[in-house]
PDBQT receptor file of N, H, CA, C and O in Angstrom, charges set to zero:
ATOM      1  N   UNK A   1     213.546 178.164 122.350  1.00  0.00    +0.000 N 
ATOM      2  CA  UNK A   1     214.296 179.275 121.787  1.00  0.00    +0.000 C 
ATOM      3  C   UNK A   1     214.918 180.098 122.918  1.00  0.00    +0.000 C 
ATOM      4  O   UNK A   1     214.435 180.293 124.033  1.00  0.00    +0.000 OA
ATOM      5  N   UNK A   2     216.281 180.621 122.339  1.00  0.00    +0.000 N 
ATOM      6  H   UNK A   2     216.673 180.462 121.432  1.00  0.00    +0.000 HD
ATOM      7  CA  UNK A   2     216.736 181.410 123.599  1.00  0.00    +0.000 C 
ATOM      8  C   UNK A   2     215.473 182.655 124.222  1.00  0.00    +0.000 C 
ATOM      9  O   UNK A   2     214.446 182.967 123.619  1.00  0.00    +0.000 OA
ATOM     10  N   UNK A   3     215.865 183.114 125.369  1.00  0.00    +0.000 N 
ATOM     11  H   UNK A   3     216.699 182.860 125.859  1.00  0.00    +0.000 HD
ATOM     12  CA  UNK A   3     215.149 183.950 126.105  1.00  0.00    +0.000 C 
ATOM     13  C   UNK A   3     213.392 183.676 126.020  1.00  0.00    +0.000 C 
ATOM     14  O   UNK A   3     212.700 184.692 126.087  1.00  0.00    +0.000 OA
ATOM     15  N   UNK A   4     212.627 182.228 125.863  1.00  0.00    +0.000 N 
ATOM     16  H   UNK A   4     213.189 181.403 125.808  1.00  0.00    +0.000 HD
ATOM     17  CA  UNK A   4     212.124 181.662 125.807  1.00  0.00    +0.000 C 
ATOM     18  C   UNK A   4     212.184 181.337 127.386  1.00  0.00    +0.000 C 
ATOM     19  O   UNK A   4     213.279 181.083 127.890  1.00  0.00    +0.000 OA
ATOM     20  N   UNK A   5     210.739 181.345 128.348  1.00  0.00    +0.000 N 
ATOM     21  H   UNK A   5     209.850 181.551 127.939  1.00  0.00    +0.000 HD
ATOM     22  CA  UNK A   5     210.190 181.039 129.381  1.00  0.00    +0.000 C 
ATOM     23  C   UNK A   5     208.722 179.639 129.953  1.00  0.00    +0.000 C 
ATOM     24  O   UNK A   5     207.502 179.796 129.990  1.00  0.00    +0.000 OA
ATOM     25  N   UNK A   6     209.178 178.968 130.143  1.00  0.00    +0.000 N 
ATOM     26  H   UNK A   6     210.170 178.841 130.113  1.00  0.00    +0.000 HD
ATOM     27  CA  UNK A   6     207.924 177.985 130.040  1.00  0.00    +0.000 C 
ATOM     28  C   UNK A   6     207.573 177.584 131.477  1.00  0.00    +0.000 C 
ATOM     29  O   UNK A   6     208.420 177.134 132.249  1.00  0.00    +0.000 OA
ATOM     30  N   UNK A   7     205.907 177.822 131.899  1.00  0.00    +0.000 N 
ATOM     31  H   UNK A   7     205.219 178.188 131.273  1.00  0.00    +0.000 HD
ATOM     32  CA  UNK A   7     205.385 178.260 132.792  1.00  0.00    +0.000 C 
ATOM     33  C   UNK A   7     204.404 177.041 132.658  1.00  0.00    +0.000 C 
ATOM     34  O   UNK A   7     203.902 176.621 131.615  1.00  0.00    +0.000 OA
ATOM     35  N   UNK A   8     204.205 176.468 134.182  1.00  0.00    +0.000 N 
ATOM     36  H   UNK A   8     204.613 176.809 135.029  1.00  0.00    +0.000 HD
ATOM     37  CA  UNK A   8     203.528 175.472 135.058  1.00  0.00    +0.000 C 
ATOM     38  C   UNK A   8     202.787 176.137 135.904  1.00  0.00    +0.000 C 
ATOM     39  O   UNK A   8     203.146 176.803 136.875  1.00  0.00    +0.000 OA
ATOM     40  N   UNK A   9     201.157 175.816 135.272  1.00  0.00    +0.000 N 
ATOM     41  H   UNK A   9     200.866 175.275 134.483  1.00  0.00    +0.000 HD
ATOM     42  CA  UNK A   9     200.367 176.135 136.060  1.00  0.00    +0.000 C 
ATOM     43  C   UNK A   9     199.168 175.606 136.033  1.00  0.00    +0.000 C 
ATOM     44  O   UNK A   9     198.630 175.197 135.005  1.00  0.00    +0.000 OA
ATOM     45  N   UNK A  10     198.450 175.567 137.664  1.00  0.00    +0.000 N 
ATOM     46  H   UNK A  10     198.887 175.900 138.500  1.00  0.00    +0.000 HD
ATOM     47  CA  UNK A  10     197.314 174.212 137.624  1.00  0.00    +0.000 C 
ATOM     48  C   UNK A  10     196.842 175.041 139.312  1.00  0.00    +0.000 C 
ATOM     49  O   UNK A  10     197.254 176.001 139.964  1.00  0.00    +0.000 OA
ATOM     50  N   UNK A  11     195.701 173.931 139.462  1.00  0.00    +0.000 N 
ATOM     51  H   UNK A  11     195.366 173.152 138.932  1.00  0.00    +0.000 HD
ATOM     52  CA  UNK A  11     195.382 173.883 140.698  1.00  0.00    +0.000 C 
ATOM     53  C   UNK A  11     196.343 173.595 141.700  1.00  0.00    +0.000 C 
ATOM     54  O   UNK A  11     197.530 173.576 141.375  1.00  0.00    +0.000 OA
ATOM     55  N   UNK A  12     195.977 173.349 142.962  1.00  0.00    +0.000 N 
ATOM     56  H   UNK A  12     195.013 173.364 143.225  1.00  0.00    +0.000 HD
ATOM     57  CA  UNK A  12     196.654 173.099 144.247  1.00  0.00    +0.000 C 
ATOM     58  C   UNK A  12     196.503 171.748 144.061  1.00  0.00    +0.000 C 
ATOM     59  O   UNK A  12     195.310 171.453 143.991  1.00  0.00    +0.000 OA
ATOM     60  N   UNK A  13     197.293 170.750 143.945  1.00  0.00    +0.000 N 
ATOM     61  H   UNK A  13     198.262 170.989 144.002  1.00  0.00    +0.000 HD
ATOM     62  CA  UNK A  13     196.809 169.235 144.118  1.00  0.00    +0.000 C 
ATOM     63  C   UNK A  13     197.209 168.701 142.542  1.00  0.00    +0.000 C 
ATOM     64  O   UNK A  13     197.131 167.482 142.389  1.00  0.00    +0.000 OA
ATOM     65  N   UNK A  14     197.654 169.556 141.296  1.00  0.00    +0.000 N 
ATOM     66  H   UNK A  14     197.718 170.546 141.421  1.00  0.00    +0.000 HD
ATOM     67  CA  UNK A  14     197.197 168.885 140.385  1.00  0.00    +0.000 C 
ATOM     68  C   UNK A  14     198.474 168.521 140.160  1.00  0.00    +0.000 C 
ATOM     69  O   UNK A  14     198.571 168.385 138.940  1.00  0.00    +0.000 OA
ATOM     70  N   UNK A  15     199.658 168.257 140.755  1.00  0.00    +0.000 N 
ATOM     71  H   UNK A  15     199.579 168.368 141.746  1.00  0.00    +0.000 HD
ATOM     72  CA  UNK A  15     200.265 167.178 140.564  1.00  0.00    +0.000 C 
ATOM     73  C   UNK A  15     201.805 168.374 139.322  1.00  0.00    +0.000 C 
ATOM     74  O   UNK A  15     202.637 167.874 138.564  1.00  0.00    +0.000 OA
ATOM     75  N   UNK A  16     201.617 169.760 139.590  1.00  0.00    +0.000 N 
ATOM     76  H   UNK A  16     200.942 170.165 140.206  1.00  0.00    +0.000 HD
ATOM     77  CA  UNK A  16     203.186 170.708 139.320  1.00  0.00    +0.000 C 
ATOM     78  C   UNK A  16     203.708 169.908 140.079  1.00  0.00    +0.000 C 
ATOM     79  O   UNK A  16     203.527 168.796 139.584  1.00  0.00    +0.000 OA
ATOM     80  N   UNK A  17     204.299 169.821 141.076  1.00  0.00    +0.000 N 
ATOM     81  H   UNK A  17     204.445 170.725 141.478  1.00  0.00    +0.000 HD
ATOM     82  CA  UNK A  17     205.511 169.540 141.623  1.00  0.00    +0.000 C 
ATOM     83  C   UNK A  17     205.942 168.151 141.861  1.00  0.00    +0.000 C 
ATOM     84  O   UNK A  17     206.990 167.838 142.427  1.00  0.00    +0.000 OA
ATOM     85  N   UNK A  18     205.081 167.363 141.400  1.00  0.00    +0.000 N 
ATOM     86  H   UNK A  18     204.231 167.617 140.940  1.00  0.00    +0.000 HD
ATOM     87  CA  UNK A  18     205.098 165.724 141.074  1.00  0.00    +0.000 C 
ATOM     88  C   UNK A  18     206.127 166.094 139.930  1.00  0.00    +0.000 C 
ATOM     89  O   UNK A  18     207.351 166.105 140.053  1.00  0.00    +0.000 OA
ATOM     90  N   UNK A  19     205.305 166.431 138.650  1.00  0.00    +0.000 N 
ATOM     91  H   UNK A  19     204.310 166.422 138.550  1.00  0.00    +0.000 HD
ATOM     92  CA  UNK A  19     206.119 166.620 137.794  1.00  0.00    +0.000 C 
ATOM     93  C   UNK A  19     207.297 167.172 137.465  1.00  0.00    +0.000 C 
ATOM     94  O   UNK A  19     207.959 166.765 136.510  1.00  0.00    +0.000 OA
ATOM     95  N   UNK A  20     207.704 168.280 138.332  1.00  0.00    +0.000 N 
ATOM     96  H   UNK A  20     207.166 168.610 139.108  1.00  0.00    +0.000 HD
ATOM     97  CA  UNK A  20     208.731 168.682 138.518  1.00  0.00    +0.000 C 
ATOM     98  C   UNK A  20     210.029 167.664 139.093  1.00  0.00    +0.000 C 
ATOM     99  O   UNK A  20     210.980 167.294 138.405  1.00  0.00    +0.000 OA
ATOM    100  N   UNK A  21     209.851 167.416 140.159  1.00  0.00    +0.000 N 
ATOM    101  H   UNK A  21     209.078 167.716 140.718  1.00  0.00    +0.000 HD
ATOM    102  CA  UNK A  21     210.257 166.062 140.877  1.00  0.00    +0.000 C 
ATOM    103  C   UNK A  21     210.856 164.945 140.158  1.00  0.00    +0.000 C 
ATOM    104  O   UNK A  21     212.054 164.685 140.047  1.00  0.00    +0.000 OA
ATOM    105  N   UNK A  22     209.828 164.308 139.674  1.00  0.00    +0.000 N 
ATOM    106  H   UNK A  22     208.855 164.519 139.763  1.00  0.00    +0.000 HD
ATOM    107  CA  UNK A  22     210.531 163.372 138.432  1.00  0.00    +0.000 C 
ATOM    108  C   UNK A  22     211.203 163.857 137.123  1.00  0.00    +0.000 C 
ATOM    109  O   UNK A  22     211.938 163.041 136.565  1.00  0.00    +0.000 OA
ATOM    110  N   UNK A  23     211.061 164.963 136.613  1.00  0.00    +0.000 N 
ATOM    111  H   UNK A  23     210.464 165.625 137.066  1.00  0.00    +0.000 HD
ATOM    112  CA  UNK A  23     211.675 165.559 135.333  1.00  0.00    +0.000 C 
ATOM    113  C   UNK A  23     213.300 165.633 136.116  1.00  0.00    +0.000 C 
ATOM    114  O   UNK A  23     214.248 165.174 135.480  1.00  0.00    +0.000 OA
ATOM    115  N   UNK A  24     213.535 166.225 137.491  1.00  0.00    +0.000 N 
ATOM    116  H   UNK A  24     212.764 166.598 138.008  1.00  0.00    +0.000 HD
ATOM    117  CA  UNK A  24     214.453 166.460 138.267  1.00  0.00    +0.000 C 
ATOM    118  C   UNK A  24     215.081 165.302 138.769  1.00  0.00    +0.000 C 
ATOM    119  O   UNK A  24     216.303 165.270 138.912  1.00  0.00    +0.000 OA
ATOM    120  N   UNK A  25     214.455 164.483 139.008  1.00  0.00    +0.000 N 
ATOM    121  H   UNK A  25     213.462 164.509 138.891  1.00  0.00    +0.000 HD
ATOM    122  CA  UNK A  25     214.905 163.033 139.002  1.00  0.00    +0.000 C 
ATOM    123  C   UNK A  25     215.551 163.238 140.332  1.00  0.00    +0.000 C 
ATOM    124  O   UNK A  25     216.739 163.040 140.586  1.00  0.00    +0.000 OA
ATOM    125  N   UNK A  26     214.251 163.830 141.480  1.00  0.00    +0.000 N 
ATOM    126  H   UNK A  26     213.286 163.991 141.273  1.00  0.00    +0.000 HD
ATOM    127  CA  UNK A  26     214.661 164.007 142.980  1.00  0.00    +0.000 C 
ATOM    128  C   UNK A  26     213.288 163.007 143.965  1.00  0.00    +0.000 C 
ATOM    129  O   UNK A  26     212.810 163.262 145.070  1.00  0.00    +0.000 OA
ATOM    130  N   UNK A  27     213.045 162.084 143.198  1.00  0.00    +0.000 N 
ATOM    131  H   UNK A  27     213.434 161.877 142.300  1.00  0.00    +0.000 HD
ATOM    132  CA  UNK A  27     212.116 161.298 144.113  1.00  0.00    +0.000 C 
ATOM    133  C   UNK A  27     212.672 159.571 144.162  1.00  0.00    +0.000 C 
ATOM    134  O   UNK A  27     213.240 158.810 143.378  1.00  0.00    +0.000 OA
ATOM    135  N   UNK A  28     212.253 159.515 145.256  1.00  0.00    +0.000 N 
ATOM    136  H   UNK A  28     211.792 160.134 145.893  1.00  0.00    +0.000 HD
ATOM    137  CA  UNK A  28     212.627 158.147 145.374  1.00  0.00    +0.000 C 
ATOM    138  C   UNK A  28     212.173 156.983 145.262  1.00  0.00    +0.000 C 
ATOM    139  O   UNK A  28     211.369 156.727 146.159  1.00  0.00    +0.000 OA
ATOM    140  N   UNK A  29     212.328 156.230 144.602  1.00  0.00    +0.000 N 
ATOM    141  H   UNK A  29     212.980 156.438 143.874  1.00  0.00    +0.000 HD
ATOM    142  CA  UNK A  29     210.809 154.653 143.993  1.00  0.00    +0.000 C 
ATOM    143  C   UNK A  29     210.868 153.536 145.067  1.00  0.00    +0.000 C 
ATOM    144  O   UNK A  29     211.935 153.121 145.520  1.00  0.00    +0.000 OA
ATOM    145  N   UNK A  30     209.703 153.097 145.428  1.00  0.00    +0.000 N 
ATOM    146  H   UNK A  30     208.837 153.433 145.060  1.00  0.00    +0.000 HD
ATOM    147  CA  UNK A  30     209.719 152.182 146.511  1.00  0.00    +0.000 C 
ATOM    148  C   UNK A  30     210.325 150.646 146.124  1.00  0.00    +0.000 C 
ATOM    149  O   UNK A  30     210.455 150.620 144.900  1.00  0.00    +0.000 OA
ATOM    150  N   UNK A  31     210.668 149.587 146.617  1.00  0.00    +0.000 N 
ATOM    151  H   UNK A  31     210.562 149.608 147.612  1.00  0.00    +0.000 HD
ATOM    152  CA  UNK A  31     210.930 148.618 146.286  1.00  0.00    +0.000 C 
ATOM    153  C   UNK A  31     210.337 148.028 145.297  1.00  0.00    +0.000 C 
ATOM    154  O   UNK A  31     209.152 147.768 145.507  1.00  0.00    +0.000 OA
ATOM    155  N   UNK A  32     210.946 147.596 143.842  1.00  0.00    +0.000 N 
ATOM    156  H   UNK A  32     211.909 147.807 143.671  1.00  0.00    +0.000 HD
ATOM    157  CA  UNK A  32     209.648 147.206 142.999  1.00  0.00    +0.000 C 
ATOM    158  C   UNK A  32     209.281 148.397 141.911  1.00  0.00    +0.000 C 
ATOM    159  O   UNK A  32     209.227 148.106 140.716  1.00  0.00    +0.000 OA
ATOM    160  N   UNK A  33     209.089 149.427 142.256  1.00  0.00    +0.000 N 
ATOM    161  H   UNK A  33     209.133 149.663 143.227  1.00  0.00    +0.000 HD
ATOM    162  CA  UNK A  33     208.640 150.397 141.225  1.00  0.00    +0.000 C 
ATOM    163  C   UNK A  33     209.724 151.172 140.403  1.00  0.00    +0.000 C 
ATOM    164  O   UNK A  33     210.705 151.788 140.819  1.00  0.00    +0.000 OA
ATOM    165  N   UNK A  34     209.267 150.968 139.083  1.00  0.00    +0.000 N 
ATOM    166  H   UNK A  34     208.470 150.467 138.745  1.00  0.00    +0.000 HD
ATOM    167  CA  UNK A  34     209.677 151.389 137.936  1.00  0.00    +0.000 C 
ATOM    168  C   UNK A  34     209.400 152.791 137.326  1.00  0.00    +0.000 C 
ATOM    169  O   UNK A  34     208.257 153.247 137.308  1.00  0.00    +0.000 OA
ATOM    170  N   UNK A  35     210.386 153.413 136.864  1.00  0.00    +0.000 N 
ATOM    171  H   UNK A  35     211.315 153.042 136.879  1.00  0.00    +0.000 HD
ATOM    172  CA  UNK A  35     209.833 154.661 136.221  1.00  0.00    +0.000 C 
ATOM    173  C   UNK A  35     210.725 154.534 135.433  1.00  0.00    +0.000 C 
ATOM    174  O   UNK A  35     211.852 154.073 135.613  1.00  0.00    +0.000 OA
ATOM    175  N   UNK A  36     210.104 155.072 134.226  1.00  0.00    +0.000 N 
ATOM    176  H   UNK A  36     209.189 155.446 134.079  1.00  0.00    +0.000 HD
ATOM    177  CA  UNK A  36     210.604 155.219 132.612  1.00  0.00    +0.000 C 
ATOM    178  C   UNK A  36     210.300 156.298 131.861  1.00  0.00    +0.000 C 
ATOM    179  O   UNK A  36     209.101 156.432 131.613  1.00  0.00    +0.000 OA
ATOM    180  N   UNK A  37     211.076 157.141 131.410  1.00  0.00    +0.000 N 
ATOM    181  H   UNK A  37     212.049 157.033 131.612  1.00  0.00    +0.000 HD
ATOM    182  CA  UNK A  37     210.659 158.454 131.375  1.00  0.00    +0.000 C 
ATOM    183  C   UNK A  37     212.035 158.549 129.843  1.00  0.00    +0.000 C 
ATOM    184  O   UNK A  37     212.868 157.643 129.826  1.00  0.00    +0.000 OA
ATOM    185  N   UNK A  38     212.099 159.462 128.913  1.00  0.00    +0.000 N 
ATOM    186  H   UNK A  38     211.422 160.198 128.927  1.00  0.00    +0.000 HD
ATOM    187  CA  UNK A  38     212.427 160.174 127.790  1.00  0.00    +0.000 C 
ATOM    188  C   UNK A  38     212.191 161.373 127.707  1.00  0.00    +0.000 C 
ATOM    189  O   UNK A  38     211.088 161.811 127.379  1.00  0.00    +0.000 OA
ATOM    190  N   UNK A  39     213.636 162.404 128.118  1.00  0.00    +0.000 N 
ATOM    191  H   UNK A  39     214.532 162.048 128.384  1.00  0.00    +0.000 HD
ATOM    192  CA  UNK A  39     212.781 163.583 128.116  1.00  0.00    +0.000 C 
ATOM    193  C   UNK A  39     213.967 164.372 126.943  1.00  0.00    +0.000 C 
ATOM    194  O   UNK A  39     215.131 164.096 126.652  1.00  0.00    +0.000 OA
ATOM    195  N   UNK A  40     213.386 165.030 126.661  1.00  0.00    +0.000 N 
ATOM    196  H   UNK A  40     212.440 165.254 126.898  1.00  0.00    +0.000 HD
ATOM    197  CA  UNK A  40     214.182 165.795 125.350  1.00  0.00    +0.000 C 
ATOM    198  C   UNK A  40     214.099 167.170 125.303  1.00  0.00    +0.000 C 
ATOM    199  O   UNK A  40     213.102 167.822 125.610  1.00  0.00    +0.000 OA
ATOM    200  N   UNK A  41     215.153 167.607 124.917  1.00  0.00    +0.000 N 
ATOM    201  H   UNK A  41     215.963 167.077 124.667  1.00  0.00    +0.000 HD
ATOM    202  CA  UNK A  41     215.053 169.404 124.758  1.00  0.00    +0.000 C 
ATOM    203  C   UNK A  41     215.228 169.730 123.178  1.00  0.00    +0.000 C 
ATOM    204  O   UNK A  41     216.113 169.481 122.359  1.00  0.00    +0.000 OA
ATOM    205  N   UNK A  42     213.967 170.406 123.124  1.00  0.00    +0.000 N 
ATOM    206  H   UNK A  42     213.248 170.608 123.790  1.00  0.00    +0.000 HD
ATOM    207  CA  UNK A  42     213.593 170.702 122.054  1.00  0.00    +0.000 C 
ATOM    208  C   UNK A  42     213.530 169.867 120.895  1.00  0.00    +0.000 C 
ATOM    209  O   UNK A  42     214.010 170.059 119.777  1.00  0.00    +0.000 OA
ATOM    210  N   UNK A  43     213.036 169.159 121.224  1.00  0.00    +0.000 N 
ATOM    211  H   UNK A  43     212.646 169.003 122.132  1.00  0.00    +0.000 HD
ATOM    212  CA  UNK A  43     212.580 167.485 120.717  1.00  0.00    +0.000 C 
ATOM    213  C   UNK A  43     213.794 167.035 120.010  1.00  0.00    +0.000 C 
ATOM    214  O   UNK A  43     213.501 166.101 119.263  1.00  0.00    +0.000 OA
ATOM    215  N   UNK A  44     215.237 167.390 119.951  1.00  0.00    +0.000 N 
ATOM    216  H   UNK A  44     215.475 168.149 120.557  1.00  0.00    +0.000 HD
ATOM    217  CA  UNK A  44     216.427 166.665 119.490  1.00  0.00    +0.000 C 
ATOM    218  C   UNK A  44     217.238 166.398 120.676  1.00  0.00    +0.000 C 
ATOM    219  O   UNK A  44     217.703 165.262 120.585  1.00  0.00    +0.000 OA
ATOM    220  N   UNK A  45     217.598 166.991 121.760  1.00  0.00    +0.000 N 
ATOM    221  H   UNK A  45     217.220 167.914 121.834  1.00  0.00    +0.000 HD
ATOM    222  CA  UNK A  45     218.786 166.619 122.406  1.00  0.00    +0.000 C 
ATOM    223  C   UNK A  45     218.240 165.656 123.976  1.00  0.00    +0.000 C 
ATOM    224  O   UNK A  45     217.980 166.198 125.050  1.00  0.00    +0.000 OA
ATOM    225  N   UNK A  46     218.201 164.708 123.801  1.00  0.00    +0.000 N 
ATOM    226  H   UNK A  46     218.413 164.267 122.929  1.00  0.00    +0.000 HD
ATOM    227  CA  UNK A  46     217.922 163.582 124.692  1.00  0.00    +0.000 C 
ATOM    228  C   UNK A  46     218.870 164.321 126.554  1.00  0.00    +0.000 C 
ATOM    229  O   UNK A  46     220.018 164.249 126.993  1.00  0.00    +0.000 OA
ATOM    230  N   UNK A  47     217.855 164.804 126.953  1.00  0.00    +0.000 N 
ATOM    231  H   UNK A  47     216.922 164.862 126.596  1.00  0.00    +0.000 HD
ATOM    232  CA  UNK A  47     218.428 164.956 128.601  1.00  0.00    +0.000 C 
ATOM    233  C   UNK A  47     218.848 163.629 129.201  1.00  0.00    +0.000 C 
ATOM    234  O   UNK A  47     218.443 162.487 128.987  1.00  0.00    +0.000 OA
ATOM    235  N   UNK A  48     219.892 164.167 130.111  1.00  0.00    +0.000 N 
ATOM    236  H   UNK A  48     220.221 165.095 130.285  1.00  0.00    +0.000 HD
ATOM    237  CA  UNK A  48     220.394 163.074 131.024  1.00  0.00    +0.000 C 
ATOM    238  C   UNK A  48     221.201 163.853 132.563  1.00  0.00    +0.000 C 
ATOM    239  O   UNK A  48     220.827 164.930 133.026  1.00  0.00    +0.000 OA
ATOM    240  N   UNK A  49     222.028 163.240 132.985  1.00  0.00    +0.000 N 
ATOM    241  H   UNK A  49     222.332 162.365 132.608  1.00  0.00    +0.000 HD
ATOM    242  CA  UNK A  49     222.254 163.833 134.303  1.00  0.00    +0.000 C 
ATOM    243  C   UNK A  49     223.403 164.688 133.607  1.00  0.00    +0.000 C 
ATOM    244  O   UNK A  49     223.425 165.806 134.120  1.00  0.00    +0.000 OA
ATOM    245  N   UNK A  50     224.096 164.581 132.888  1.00  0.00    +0.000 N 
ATOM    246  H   UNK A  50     224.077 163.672 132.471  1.00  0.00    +0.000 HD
ATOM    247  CA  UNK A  50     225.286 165.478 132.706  1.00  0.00    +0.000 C 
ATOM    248  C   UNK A  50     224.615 166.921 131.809  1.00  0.00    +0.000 C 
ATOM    249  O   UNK A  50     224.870 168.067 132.179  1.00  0.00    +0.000 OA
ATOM    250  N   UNK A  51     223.876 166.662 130.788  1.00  0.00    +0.000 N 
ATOM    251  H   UNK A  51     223.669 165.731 130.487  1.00  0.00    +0.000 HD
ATOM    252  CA  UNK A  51     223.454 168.300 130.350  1.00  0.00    +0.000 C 
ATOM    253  C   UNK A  51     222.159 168.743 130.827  1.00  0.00    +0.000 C 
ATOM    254  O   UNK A  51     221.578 169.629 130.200  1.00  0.00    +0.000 OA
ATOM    255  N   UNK A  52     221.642 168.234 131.857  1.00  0.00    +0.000 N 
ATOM    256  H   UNK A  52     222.114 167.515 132.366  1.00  0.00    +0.000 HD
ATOM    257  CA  UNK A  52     220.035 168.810 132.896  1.00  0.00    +0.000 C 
ATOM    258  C   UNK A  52     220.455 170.021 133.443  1.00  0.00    +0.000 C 
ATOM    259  O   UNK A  52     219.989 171.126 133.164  1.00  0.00    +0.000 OA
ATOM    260  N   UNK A  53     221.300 169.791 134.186  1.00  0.00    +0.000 N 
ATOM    261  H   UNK A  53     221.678 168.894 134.412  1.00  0.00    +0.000 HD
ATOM    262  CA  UNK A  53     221.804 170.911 135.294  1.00  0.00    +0.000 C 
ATOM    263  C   UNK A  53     222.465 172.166 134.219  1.00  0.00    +0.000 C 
ATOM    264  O   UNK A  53     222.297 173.323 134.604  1.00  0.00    +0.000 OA
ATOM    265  N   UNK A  54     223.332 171.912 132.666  1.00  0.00    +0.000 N 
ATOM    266  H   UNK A  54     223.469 170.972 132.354  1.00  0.00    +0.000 HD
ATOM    267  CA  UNK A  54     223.625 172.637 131.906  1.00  0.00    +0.000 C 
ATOM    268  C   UNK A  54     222.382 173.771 131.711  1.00  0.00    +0.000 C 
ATOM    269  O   UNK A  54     222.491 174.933 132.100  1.00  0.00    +0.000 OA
ATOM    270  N   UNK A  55     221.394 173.323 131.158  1.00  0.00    +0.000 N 
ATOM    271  H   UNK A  55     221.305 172.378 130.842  1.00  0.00    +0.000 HD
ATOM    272  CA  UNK A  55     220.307 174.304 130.853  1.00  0.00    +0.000 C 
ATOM    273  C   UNK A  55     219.527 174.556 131.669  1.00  0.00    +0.000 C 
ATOM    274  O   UNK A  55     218.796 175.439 131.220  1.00  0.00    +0.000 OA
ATOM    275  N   UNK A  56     219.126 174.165 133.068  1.00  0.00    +0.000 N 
ATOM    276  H   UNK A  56     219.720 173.448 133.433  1.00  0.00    +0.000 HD
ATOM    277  CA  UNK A  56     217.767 174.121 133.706  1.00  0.00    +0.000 C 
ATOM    278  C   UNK A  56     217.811 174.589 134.784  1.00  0.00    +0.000 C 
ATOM    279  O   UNK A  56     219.004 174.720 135.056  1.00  0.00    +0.000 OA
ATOM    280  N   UNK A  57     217.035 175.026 135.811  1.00  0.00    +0.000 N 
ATOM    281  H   UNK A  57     216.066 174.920 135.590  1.00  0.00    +0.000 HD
ATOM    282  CA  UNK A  57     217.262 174.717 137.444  1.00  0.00    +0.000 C 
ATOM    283  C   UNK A  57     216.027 174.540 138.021  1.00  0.00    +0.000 C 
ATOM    284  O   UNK A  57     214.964 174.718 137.426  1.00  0.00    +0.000 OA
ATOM    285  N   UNK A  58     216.172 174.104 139.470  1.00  0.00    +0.000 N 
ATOM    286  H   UNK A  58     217.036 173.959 139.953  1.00  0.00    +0.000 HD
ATOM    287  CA  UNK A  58     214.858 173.360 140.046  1.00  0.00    +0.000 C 
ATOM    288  C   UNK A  58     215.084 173.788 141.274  1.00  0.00    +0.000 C 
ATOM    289  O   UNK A  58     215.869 173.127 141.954  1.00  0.00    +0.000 OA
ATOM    290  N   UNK A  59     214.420 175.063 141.892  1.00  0.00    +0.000 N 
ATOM    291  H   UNK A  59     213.782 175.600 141.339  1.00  0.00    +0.000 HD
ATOM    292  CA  UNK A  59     214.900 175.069 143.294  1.00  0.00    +0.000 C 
ATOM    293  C   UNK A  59     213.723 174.952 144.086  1.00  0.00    +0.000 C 
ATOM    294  O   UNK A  59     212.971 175.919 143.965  1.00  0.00    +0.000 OA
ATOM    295  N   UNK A  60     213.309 173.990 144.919  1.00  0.00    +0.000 N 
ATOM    296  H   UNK A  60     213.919 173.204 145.017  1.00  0.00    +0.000 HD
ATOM    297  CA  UNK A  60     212.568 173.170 145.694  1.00  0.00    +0.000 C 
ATOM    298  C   UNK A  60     211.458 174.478 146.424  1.00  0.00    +0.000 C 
ATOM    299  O   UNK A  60     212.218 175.235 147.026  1.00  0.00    +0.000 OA
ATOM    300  N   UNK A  61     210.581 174.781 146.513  1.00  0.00    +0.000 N 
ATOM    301  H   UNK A  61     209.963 174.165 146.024  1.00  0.00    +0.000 HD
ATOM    302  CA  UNK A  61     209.908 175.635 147.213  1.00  0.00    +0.000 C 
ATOM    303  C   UNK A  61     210.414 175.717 148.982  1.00  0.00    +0.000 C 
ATOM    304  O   UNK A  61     210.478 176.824 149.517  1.00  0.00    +0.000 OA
ATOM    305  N   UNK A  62     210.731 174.504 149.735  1.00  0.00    +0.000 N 
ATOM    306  H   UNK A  62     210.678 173.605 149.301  1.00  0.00    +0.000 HD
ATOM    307  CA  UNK A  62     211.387 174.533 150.912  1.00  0.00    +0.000 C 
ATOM    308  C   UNK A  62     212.577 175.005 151.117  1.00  0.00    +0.000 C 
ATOM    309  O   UNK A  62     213.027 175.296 152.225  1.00  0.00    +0.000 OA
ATOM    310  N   UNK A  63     213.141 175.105 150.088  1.00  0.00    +0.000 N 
ATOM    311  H   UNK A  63     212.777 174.869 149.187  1.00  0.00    +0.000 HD
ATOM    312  CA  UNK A  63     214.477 175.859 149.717  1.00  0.00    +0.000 C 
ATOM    313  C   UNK A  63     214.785 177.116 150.047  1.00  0.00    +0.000 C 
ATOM    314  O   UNK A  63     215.556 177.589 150.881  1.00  0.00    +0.000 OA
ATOM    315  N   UNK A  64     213.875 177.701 149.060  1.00  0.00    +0.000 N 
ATOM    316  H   UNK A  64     213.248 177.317 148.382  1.00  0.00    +0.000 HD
ATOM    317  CA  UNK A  64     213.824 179.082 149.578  1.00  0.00    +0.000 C 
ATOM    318  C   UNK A  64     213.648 179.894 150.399  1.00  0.00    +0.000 C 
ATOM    319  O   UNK A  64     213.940 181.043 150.731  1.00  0.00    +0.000 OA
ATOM    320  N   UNK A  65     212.791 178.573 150.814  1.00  0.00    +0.000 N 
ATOM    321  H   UNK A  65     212.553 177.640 150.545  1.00  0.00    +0.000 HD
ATOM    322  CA  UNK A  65     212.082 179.856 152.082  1.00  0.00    +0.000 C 
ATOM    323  C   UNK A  65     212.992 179.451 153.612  1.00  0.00    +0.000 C 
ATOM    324  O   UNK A  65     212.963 180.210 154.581  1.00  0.00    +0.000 OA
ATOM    325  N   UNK A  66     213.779 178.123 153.605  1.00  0.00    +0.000 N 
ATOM    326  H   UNK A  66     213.802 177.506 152.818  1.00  0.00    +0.000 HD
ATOM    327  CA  UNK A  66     214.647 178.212 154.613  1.00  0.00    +0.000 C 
ATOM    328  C   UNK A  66     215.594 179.438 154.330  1.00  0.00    +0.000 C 
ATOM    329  O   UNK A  66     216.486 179.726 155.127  1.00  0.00    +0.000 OA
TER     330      UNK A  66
């Protein structure tokens, strides 16, 4: 829902910014490895590279602080 906030939170290690990463589709797969992923906004509109960047942002923790 608009003005709607959704918050990631875990231990040190538990694998936020893994997930972030691949939802962002900023990691790279080694020779051989597969990833398969379906991600949807608001369980009707199927994400892809052209409407991700429309609704979302992802700014890298190294980012900032350079």
């Amino acid at each position: 829902m608009p003005g709607q906030t959704l918050y990631i939170m875990g231990a040190s290690g538990a694998g936020k910014t893994s997930l972030l990463n691949i939802i962002s589709d900023r990691i790279s797969l080694n020779s051989g490895d597969i990833l398969k992923n379906e991600i949807y906004l608001n369980d009707t509109v199927r994400v892809n590279d052209d409407n991700l960047g429309k609704v979302s942002a992802y700014v890298m923790q190294d980012d900032i602080l350079y």
